[in-house]
N, C-alpha and C positions, 0 to 999 in steps of 0.2 A: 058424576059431575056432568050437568048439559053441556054440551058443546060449545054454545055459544060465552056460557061464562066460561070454559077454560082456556079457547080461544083469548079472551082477554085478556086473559089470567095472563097466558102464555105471551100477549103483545107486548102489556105493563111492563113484564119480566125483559124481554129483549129489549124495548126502546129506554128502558133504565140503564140496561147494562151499556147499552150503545152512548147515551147521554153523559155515564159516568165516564167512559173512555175516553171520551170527543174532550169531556172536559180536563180530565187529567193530560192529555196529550198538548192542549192550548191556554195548560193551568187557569185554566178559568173555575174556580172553588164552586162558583152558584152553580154550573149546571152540574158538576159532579154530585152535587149535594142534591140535585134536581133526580138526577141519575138514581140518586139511592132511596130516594121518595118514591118514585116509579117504581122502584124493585119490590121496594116495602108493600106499599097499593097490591101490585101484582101476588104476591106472598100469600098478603091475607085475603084476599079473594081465591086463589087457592085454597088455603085451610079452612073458607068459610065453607066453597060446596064438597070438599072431602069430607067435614062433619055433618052437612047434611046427607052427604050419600052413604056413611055410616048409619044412621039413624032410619034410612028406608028401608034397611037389609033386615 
């Protein structure tokens, strides 16, 4: 995986989970659901360049 995409990967992932807490903590539903869209993004950008670095091997 390049760095710069898992780098992302990895930011998607934390400013989701962050977003999901913030919001469950001020029960605000939008950004927790905002939170789990970011986690999701972050995921499949993961899996994207894992199957590409499968594929190079």
């Amino acid at each position: 995986m390049s760095g710069e995409q898992k780098s992302k990967a990895l930011a998607e992932q934390a400013t989701g989970k962050a977003k999901e807490a913030l919001g469950r903590m001020t029960g605000n539903e939008r950004m927790t659901t905002e939170g789990r869209a970011d986690q999701a993004k972050g995921d499949a950008r993961q899996a994207k360049e894992k199957t590409k670095d499968a594929f190079r091997h």
